[in-house]
C-alpha positions in Angstrom: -43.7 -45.6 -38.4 -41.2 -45.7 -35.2 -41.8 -43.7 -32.2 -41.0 -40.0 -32.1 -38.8 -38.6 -29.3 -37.8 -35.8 -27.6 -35.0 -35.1 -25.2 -35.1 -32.4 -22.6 -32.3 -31.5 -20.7 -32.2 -29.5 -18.0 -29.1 -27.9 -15.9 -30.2 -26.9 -12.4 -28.5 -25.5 -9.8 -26.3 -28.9 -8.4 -26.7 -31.4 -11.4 -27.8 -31.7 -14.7 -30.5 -34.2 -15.8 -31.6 -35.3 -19.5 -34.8 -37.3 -20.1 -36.3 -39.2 -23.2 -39.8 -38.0 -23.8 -42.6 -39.4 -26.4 -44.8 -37.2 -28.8 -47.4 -37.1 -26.4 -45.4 -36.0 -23.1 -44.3 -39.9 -21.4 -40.9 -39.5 -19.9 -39.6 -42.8 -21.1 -36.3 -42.1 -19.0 -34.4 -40.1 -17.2 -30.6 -39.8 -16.0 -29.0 -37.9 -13.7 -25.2 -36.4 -13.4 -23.7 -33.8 -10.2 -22.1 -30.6 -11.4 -19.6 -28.5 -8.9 -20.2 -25.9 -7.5 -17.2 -23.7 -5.7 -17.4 -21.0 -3.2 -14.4 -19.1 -3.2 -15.5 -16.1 -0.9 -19.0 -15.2 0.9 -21.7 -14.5 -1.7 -19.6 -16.0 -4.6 -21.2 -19.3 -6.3 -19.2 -20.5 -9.0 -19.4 -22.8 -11.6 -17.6 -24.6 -14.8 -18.9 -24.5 -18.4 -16.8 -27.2 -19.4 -17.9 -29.9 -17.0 -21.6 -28.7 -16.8 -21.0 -29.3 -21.4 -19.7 -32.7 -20.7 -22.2 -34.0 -18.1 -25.0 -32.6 -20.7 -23.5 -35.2 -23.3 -23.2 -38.1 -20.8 -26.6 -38.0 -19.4 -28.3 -37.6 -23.0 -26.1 -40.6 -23.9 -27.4 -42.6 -21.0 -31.4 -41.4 -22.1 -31.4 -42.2 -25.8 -29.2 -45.8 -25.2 -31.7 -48.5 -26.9 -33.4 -46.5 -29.5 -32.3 -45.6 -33.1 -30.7 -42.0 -33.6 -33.0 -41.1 -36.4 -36.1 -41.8 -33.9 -34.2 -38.7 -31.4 -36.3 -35.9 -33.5 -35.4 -32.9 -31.1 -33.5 -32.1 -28.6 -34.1 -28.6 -26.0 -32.0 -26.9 -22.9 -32.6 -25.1 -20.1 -30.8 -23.9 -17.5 -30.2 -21.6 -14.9 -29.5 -17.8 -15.4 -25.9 -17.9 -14.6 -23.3 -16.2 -16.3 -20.6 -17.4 -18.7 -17.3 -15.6 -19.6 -15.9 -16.9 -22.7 -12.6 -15.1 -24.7 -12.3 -14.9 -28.3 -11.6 -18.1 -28.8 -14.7 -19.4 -26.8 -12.0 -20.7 -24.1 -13.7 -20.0 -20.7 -12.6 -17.0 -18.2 -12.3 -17.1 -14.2 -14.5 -15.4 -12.8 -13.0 -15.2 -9.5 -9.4 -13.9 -7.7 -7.7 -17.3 -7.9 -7.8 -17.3 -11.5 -8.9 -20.9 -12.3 -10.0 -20.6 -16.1 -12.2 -23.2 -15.6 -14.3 -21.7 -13.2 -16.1 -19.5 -15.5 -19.5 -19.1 -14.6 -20.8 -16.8 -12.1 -24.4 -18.6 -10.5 -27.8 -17.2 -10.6 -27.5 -17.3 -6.6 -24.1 -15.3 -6.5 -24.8 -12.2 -4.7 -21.5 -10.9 -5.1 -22.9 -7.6 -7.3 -25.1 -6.0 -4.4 -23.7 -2.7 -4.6 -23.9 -2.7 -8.2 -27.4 -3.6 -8.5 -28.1 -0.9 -6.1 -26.3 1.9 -7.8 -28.2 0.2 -11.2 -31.7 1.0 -9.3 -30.5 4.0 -8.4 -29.9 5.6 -11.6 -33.9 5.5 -12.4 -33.6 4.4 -15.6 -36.7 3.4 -17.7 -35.7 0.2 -18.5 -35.9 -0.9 -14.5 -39.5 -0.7 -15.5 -39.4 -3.8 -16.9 -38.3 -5.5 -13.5 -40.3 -4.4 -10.9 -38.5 -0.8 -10.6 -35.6 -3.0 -8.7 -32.3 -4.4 -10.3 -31.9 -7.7 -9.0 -27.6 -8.8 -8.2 -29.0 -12.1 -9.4 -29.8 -10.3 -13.1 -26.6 -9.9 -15.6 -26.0 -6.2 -15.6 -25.0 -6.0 -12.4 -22.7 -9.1 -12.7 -21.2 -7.7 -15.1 -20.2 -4.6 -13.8 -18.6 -6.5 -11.1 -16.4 -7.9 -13.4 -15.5 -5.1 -14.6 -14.4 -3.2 -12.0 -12.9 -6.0 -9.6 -11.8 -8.6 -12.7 -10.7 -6.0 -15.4 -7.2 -7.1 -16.8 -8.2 -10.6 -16.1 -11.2 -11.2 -17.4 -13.3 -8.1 -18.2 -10.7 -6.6 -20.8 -10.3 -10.6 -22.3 -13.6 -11.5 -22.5 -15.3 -11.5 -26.0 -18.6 -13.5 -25.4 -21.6 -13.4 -22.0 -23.4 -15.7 -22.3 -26.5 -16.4 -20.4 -25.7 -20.2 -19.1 -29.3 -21.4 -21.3 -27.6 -19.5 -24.4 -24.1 -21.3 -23.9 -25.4 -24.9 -24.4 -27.5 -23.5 -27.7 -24.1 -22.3 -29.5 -22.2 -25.6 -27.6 -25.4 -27.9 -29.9 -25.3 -25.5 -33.0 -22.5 -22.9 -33.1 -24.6 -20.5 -33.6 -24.7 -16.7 -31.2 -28.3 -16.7 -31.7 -29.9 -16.0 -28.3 -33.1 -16.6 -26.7 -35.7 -14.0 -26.1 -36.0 -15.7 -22.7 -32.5 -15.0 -21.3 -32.3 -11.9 -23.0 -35.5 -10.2 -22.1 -35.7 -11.5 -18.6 -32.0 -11.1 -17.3 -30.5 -8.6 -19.7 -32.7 -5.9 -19.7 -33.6 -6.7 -23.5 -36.9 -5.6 -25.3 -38.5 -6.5 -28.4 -39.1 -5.5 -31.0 -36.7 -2.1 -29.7 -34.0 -4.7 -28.7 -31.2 -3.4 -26.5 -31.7 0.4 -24.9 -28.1 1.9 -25.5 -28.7 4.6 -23.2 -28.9 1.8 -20.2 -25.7 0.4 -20.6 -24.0 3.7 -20.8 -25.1 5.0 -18.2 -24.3 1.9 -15.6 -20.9 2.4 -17.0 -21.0 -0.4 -19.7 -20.7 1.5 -23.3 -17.8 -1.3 -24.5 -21.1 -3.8 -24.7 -22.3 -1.4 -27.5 -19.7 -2.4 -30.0 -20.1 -4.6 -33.6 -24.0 -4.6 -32.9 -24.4 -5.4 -29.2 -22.1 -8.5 -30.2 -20.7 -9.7 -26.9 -23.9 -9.9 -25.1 -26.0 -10.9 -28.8 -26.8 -9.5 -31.3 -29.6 -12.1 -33.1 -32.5 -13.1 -31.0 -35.0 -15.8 -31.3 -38.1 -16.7 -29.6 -37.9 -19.8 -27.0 -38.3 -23.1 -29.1 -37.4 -22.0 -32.6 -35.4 -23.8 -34.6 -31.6 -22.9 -34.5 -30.0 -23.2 -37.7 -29.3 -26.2 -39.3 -29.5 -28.7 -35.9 -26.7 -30.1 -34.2 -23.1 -29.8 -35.6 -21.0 -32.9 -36.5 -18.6 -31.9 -33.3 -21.9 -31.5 -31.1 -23.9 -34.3 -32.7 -20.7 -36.6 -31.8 -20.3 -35.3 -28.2 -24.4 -36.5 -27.3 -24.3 -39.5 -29.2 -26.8 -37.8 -31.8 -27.1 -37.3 -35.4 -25.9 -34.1 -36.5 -28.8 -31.8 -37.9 -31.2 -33.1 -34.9 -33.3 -30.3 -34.7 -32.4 -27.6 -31.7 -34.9 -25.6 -30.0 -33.6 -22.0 -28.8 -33.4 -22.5 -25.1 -35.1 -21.3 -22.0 -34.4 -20.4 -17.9 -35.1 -23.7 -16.5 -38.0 -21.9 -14.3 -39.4 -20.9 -18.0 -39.0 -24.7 -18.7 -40.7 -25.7 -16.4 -43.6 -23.5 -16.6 -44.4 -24.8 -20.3 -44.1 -27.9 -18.6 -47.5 -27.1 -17.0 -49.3 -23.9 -18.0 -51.1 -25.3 -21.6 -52.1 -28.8 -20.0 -55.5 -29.4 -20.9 -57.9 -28.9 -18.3 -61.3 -30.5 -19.3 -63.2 -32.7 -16.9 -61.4 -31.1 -13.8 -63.9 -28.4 -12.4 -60.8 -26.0 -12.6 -62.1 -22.3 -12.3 -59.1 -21.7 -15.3 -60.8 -24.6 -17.4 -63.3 -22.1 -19.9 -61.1 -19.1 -19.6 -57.8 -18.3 -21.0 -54.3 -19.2 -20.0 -53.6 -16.0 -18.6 -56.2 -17.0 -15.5 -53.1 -19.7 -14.3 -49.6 -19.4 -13.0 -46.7 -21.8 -13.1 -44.8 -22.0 -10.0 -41.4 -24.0 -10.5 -40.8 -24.7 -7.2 -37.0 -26.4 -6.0 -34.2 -24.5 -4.5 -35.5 -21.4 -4.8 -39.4 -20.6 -6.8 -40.6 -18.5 -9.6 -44.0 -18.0 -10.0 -44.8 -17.2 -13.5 -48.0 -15.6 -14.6 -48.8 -14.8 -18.2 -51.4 -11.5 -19.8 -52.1 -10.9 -23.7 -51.4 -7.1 -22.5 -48.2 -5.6 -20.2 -48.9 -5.6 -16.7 -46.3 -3.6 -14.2 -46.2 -5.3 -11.5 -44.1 -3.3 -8.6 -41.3 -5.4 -7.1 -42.1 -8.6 -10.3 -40.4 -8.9 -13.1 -41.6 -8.0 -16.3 -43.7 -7.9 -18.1 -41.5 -9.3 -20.4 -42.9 -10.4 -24.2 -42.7 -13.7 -25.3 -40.2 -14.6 -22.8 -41.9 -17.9 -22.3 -44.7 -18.7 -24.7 -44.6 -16.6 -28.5 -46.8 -13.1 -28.0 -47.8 -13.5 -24.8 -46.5 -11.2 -21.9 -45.2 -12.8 -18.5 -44.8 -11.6 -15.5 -42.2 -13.3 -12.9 -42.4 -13.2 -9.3 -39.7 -15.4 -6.7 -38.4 -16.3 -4.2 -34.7 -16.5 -3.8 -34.5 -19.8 -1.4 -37.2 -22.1 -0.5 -35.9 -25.9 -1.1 -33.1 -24.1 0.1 -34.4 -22.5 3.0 -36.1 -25.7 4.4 -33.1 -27.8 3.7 -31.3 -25.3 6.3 -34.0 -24.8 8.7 -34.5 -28.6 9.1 -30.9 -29.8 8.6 -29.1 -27.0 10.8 -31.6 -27.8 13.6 -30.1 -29.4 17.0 -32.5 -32.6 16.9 -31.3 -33.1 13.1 -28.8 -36.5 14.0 -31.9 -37.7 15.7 -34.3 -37.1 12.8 -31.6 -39.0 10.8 -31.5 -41.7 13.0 -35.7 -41.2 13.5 -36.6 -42.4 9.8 -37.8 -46.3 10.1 -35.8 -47.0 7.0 -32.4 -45.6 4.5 -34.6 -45.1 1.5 -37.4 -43.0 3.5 -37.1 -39.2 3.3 -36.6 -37.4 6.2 -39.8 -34.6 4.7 -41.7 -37.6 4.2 -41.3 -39.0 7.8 -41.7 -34.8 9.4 -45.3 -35.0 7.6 -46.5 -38.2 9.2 -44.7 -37.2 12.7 -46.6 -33.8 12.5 -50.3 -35.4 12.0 -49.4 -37.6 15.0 -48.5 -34.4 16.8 -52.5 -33.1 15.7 -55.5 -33.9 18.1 -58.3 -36.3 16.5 -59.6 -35.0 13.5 -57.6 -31.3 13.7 -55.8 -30.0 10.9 -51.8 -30.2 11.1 -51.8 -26.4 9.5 -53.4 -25.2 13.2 -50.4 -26.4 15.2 -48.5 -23.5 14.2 -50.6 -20.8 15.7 -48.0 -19.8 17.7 -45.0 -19.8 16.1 -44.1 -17.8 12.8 -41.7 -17.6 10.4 -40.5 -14.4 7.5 -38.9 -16.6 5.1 -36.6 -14.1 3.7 -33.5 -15.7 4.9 -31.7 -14.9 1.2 -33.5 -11.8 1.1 -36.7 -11.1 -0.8 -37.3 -11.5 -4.5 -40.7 -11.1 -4.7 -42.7 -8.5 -4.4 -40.5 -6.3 -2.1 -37.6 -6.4 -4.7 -35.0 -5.8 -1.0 -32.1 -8.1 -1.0 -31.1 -7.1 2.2 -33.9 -8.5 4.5 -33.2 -11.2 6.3 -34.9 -14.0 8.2 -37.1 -14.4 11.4 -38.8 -16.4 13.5 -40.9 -15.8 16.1 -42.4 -17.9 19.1 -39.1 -20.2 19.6 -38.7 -21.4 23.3 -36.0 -23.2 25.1 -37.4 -26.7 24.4 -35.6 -28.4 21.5 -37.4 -32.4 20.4 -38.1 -34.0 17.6 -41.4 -32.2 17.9 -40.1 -28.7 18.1 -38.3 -29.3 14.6 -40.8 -30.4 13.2 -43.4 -27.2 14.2 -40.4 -25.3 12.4 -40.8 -27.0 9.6 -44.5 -26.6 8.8 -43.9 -22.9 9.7 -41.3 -22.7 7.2 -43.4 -24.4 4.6 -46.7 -21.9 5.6 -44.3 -18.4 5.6 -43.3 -19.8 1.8 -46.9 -20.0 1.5 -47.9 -16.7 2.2 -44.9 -15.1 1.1 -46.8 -16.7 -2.5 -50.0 -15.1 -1.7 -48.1 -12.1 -1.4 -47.1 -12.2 -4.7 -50.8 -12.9 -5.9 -51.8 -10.0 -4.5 -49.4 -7.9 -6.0 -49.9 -9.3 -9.3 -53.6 -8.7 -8.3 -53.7 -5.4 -7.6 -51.9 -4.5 -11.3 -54.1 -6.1 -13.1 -53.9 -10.2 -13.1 -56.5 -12.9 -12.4 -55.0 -16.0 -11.3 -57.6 -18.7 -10.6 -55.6 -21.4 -10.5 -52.0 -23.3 -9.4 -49.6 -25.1 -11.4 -47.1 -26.7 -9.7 -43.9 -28.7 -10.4 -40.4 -29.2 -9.5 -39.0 -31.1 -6.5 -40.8 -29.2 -3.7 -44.2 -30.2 -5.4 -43.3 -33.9 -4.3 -44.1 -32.7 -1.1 -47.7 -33.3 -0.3 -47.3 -31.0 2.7 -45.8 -28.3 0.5 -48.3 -28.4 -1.9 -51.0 -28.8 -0.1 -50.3 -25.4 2.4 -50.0 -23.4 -0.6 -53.9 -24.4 -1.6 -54.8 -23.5 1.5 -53.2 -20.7 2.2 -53.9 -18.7 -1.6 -57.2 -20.6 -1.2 -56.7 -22.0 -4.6 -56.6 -25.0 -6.0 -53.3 -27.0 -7.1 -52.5 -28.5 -9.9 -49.8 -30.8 -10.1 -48.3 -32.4 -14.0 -48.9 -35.9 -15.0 -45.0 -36.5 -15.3 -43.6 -35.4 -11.8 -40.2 -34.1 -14.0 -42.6 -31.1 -15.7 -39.1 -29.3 -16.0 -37.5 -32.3 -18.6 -41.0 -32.0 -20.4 -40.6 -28.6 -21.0 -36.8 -28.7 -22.0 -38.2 -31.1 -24.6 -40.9 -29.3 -25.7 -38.5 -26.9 -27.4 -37.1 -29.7 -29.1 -40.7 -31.1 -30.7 -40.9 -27.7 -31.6 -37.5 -27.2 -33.4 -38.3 -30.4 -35.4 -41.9 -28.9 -37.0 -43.7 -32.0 -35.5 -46.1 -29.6 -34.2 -46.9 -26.2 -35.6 -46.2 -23.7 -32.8 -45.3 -24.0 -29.1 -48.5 -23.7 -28.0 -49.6 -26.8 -29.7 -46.9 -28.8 -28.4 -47.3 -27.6 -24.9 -51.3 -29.2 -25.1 -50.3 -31.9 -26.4 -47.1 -32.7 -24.3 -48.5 -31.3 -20.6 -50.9 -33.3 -19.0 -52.7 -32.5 -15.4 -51.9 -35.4 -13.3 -54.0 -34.9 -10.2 -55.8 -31.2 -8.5 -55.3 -30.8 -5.1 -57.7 -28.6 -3.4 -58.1 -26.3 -0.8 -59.6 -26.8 2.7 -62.1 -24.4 3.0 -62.3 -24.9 7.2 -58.8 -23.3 7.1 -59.6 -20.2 5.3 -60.0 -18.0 8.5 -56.8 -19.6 10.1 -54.6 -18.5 7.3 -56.4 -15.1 6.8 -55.4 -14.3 10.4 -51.9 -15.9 9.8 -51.3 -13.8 6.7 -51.8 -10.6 8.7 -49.0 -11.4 11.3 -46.8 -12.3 8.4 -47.1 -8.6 6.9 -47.0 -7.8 10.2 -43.4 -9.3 10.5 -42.2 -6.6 7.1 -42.8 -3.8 9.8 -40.9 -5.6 12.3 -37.9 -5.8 9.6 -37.9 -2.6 8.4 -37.3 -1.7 12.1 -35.0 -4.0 13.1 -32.8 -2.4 9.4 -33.6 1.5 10.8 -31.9 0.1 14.0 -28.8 -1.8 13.0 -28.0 1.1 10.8 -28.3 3.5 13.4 -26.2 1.0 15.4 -23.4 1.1 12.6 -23.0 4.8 12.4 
């Protein structure tokens, strides 16, 4: 019999990337393709569902080139939770004052909708439950009450279809409306088996989304991974260089893709704490521009300031829970790169192909005495990584960023203290979220990490220390593209249920663990970093008062 395949595509933030994956999890190959991204004012991150359709096709193309189309068995999305506006003909919508049709989407990261999210938290409803008691601007409600009252003759009053950006590419593969229960549940305020809560979207100010059944915003639902109608459609099938009725799994939030990448892997013969108890004792964290650390229960936990808990958002009858933070990759690419000694970083590493992370780690352990541990050079200096505000668990998008214990000197060595500060107030601001989640009820034992932050051996190895937990990082580095195609095996009833095809498809690569020397280092560090929410909340009491 010829090898079975699966290909997982995923549609991040800057580019989209496809890969060919076998039965048992091997990422055969992957390809890679940019996607735009415009800022037309301050907060606004836009996007294009046309392009970001075409460079799905081309790098699926480049994947599956030298194997037969009837080997391709299944094919799965994800992508980020950004907003698509499409008209009643499914021609895209600008989003923004120029009027550019083409830019259509409005990102996950577009903070535009502040004062509607607050005036959404404000109203108390009881569906804000659900996510932490907080409406996040980076969820679709308030989005979409931006649209309405800044965009209304020129997009709100045309548009016929929102689509969560996951959702798009399943009708683009299938023409079908069917959405998942990932994007609906964890963006749009959607709750099985009840479904949509009328009463919410009335009250914001949004009652035209209740017409023909919800059917603007979706009126079918599915859970992540089923099967979507009869496969790819000729147009679609044509467009990836498939064969039309390849099996399509309903889609998930690339974070959530990433987390089945991991979560199921089989444990055994790795003296994990998680490895004789269920999967509720782990949590995913998906960890590249920004993180999401996703934790899953058999019953709801409310978690204040986490999303959720949300059911079967990620894996069928389970419960999740999903904490964040709004820029880490992010925040370390503008710490490091906005930094005055940047050119001569640049100009520092030995060789082109060298990363400029890579070469910080090995100048910081020969900044460390013989034998010390680099985490101790940073006793000094610390950072609040809430430079985008804070997702997770303080639900405030207005706090902003701090460091403390900067002097006038400004070397090579100077940056690079920064950095590892950075990477440690990520850290903790992670074991704040375990203790949140914690305190309502979870029991996390155990890491599992992926994305492109958990390349970083520096990265991943803070976080052990500092949750004093161990790590566990995938057998295939791109966990993401795994999980993408583990809708698709999946869809194609090559394995019975999602959960089967997560064990057999997710595979622990290598535990890293944590050094138990450091424990009262990072205890004593973790109080100063709560210490710094004190120090925001009065710097905020003071610029107001200021303002007045």
């Amino acid at each position: 019999m010829a090898e079975r395949f699966y290909v997982g595509v995923d549609v991040g933030t800057g580019s989209v990337r496809a890969a060919l994956v076998t039965a048992d999890g091997r990422v055969r190959c992957t390809a890679e393709e940019p996607i735009s991204i415009w800022k037309p004012e301050p907060e606004h991150f836009v996007q294009s569902s046309t392009e970001i359709w075409q460079k799905c096709c081309a790098v699926v193309k480049k994947v599956t080139q030298g194997v037969q189309r009837e080997q391709v068995r299944g094919i799965g999305f994800d992508a980020t939770c950004s907003l698509v506006v499409l008209d009643k003909s499914f021609q895209p919508l600008a989003v923004n004052q120029e009027g550019d049709t083409q830019r259509n989407i409005v990102m996950w990261m577009d903070h535009r909708a502040a004062e509607q999210a607050t005036r959404i938290t404000n109203s108390g409803h009881e569906v804000l439950r659900r996510v932490g008691g907080v409406m996040s601007q980076e969820m679709q409600p308030p989005k979409l009450l931006w649209l309405k009252e800044n965009l209304k003759e020129s997009c709100w009053d045309k548009a016929a279809h929102f689509f969560d950006l996951p959702d798009f590419l399943s009708w683009k593969a299938t023409g079908l409306l069917t959405r998942s229960l990932c994007t609906l549940v964890c963006k749009w305020t959607y709750c099985p088996p009840h479904g949509w809560d009328a009463t919410f979207w009335t009250s914001i100010g949004l009652e035209e989304l209740l017409e023909n059944n919800f059917s603007k915003i979706g009126s079918e639902t599915c859970p992540p991974g089923s099967s979507l109608g009869e496969g790819l459609t000729l147009e679609a099938a044509a467009d990836l260089g498939l064969n039309p009725g390849t099996a399509v799994g309903a889609s998930l939030i690339d974070a959530h893709a990433g987390g089945l990448g991991v979560i199921g892997a089989d444990v055994k013969g790795f003296d994990l704490p998680c490895e004789q108890r269920s999967i509720s004792s782990r949590m995913a964290m998906i960890c590249g521009t920004s993180t999401c650390h996703m934790a899953i229960s058999e019953t709801p936990l409310f978690v204040p300031g986490v999303w959720g808990p949300y059911l079967s958002a990620m894996v069928p009858g389970l419960w999740l829970n999903e904490g964040g933070q709004s820029a880490t990759g992010r925040l370390i690419d503008h710490v490091v790169k906005g930094h005055a000694v940047f050119t001569q970083l640049q100009q520092s590493v030995p060789f082109a192909g060298e990363n400029i992370y890579s070469y910080l780690n090995s100048h910081l352990g020969q900044m460390t005495k013989s034998g010390s541990p680099v985490d101790l050079l940073t006793s000094s200096l610390h950072v609040w990584p809430d430079f985008h505000g804070n997702r997770s668990p303080l639900a405030d998008p207005t706090l902003k960023g701090m460091v403390i214990g900067l002097s006038l000197s400004q070397t090579l060595d100077d940056l690079a203290l920064l950095y590892l500060a950075t990477i440690q107030a990520l850290a903790l601001g992670t074991l704040h979220i375990l203790d949140a989640m914690k305190k309502a009820g979870h029991d996390i034992s155990t890491l599992f990490l992926c994305g492109g932050l958990s390349k970083n051996a520096l990265f991943v190895q803070t976080h052990a220390n500092a949750t004093g937990l161990p790590v566990v990082l995938p057998d295939q580095t791109e966990a993401v593209l795994v999980g993408a195609a583990v809708l698709g095996a999946c869809a194609s009833r090559d394995y019975s249920t999602l959960q089967e095809a997560m064990g057999k498809m997710a595979k622990v690569g290598r535990v890293v663990q944590p050094e138990r020397e450091l424990q009262s280092f990072y205890e004593r560090k973790y109080k100063v970093f709560l210490r710094l929410v004190s120090h925001q909340r009065e710097y905020q009491a003071l610029m107001e008062n200021m303002s007045q």
